[in-house]
N, C-alpha and C positions, 0 to 999 in steps of 0.2 A: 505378459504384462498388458495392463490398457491404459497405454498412454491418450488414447483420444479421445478421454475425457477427463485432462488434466483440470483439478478445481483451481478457480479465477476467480480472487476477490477483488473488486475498485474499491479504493477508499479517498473521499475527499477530503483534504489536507489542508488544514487555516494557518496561516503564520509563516510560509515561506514566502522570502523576498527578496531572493537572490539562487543563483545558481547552487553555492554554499552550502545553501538551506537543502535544496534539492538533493544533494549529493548526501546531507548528512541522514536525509528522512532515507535516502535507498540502502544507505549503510545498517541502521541500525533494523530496517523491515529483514534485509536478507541475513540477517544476525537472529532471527527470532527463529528456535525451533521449528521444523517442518515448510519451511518457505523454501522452494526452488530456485527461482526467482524474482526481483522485482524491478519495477521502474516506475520515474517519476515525472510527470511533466509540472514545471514550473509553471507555465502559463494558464493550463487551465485548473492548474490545483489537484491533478487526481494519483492518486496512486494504482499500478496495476501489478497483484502480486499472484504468483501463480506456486501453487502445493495444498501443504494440508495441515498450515496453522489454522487456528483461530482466528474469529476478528477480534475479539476482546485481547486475544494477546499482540493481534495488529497491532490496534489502538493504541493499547497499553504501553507501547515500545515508542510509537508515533510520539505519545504525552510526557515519555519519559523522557526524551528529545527537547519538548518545552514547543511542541509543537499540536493543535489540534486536528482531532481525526473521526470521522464517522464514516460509515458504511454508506458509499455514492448510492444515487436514487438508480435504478433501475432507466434501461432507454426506454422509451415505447417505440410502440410499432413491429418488437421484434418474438 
């Protein structure tokens, strides 16, 4: 198996405003087919999901929540 290069999507998250929030955006990411893992940080809004969903079916999960999602910008520098 080659786990060491597990696929990693960020998604930045509009609409959480509470821990609540947070907890329900992690619930329904690691509910989506093919997702290992996820987490959520409130504060800066981002999601980090790790397997081998889609991002549209991210998203799709994220909005189905009542909650907005797109595909975080890339860091520079790396």
């Amino acid at each position: 198996m080659d786990n060491d290069h597990e696929a990693r999507t960020v998604l930045a998250i509009t609409g959480m405003t509470c821990g609540g929030c947070a907890n329900t955006v992690t619930r329904v990411l690691t509910r989506v087919p093919g997702v290992e893992g996820a987490s959520v940080d409130l504060a800066s809004g981002l999601a980090t999901v790790t397997g081998r969903a889609t991002v549209a079916a991210l998203i799709g999960a994220v909005e189905a929540a009542g909650f907005g999602g797109r595909l975080a910008e890339p860091a520079t520098g790396s």
